[in-house]
N, C-alpha and C positions, 0 to 999 in steps of 0.2 A: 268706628269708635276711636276717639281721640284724648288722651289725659296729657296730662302737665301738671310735673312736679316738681318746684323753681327751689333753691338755696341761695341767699346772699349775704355774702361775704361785707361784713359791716365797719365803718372805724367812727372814732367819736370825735365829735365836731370840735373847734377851737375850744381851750379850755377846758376838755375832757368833759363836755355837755352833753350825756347822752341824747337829749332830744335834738341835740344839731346834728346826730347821727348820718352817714349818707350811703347809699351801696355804689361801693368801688365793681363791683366782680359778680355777674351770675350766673351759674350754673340752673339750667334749666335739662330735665330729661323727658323726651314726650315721648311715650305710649302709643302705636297703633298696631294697627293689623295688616296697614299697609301704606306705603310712601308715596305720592305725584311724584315722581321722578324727574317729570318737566318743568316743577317749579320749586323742590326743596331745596338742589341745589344753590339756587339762588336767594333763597331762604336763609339758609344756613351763611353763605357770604357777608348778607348785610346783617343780621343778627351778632357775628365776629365783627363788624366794624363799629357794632355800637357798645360792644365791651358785654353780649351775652353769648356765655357757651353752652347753642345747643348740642344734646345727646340725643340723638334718637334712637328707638328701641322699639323692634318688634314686640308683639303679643303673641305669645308663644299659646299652640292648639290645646297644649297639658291645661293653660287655664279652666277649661271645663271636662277637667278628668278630676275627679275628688280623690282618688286615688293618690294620682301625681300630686295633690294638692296637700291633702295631708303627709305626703313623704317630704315635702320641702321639695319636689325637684321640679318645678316649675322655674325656669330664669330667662330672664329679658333679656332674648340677646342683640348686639349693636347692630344696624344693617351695614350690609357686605362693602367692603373698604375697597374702592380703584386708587390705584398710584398710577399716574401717569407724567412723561417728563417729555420739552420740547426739544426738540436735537434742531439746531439752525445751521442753515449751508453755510459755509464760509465763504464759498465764491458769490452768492446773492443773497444779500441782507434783505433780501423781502419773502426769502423761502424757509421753509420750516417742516419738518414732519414729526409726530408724535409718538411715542414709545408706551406701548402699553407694560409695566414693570411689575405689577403687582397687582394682587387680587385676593381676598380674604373674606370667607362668610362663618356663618357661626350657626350653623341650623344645627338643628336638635329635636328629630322627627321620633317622639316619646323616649320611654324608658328602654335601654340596651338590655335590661335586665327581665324589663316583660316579654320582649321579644323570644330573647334566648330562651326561656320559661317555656312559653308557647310554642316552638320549634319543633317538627317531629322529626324522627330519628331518619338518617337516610337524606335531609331535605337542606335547603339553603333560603337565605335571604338577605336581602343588600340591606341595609341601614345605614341612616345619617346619624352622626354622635359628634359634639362638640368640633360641627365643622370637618370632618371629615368622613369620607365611604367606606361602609366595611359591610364586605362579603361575609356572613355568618355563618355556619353549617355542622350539621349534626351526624355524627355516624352512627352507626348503627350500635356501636359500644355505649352510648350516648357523652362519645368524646366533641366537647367543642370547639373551634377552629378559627379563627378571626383571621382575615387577608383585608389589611388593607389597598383600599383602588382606589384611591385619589394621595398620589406619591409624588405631586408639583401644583404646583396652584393654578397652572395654564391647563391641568385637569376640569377646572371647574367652569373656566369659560368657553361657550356655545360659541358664542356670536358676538362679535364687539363693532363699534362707528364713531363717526369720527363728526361733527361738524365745525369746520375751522373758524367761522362768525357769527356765533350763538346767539346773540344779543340783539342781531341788528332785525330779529323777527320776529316782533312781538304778536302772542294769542290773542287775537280780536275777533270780537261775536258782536252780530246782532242784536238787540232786544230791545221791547217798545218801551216807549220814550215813557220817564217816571218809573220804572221797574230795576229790580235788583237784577241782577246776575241771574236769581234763582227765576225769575220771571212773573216774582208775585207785584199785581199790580196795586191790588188793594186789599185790608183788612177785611174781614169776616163781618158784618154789619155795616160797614160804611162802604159799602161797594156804591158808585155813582149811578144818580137818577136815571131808570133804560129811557130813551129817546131814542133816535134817530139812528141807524145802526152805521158806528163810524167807523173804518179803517184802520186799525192801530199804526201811528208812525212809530221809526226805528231809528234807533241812535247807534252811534258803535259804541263799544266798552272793551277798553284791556282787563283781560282776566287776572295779570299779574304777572302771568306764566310766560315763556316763549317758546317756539314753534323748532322742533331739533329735524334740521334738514343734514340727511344720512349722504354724506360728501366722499366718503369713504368708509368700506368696508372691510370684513374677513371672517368667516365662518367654515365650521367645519362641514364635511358633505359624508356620504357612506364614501365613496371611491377617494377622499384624501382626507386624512386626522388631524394634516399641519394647518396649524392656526399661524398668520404673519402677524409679531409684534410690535411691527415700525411701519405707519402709513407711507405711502408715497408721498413724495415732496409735494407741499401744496404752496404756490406762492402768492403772497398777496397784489391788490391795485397798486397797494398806497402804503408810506409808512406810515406804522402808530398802535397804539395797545389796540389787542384784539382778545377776545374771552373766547377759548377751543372749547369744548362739550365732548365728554368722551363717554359712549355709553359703553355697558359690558350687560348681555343678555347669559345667566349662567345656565348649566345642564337641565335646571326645574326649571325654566322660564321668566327667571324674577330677571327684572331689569334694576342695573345700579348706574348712575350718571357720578360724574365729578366734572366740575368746571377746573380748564387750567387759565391763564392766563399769562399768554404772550408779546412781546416785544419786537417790533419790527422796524429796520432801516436805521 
């Protein structure tokens, strides 16, 4: 599921003619339940070049609780923010390594308030709340208890990668010749005369998207919790602008990407 809901920011044309009206500025917010991560960032890039700011926004699960619905607490939250920055050698202008700096999500897995409600006396339970984990627990007095467990933001990430030339590998498929992406070749009553049973040819098609080759890594394991937040020096062939992809996979499994953009030589 996918919505779009645009604002623009308007001025009035020479001589203050409304109708020569034009939009300077749009804020657009999209709606889903879930992101391409291998091609919004790229999304999002060229959208900023042509002077629109997209927002994107989960759909949050309260949507279909009437409960949550009718209390107000249902809210769209922004998906999970990477900050990443490049550190360049100084002794070789063709090398570079990338600094994972920040990380920030905003889940909000129901109400804190049903939970705690629900709790029996004696027992505990983790919950997510405005982005961060709390260990919940009840005793036996029915006194409640809150610890929070996420106390730094490198809490949050699993598993982060790194690809130093994002761009230079673009998603290309198959599919026969005259057909969409989706693979329909013809409408529903104008399907072509059956004859002769022929082979489908194939053309290639870029999907849009590009292909994130995992160049470097760092994850956590049971026997060690330290996460490394500065890749290994990666050097290039050649100088010139290069686009790095940095993904971040967090503790629930959602993957978040950010594009940096580096300068080399």
């Amino acid at each position: 599921m996918l919505a779009i809901v645009g604002v623009g920011n308007y001025v009035r044309g020479p001589g203050g003619n409304p109708s020569a009206r034009r939009i300077v500025a749009i804020l657009s917010a999209i709606l889903a339940f879930e992101f391409e991560m291998g091609l919004f960032p790229a999304v999002l890039e060229e959208a900023r070049s042509k002077g629109i700011d997209l927002s994107p926004k989960y759909i949050p699960a309260e949507v279909f609780d009437k409960r949550a619905v009718d209390k107000g607490q249902v809210v769209f939250h922004d998906i999970s923010f990477v900050e990443a920055s490049p550190r360049y050698d100084k002794k070789n202008k063709l090398a570079v390594s990338i600094e994972l700096s920040d990380f920030s999500v905003y889940y909000t897995q129901g109400a804190a308030e049903a939970a705690i409600a629900a709790l029996k006396e004696g027992k505990s339970e983790v919950i997510c709340e405005q982005g961060q984990l709390y260990k919940i627990s009840k005793n036996k007095e029915g006194v409640v208890n809150r610890e929070r467990l996420t106390k730094h933001w490198t809490d949050w990430v699993d598993y982060w990668a790194v690809d130093f030339d994002y761009l230079q590998r673009k998603e290309i498929i198959k599919v026969p010749v005259g057909t969409g992406i989706g693979g329909v070749a013809s409408l529903e009553g104008f399907e072509p005369p059956q004859g002769e049973l022929k082979l489908p040819e194939f053309e290639e098609r870029w999907t849009g998207g590009y292909i994130f080759e995992n160049e470097w890594q760092s994850f956590r394991t049971r026997q060690s919790r330290v996460l490394d937040l500065t890749t290994a020096v990666h050097t290039y062939d050649r100088p010139g602008r290069y686009t790095v992809a940095v993904k971040v996979i967090d503790i629930f499994g959602n993957d978040t990407m950010t594009l940096v953009p580096v300068n080399v030589g």
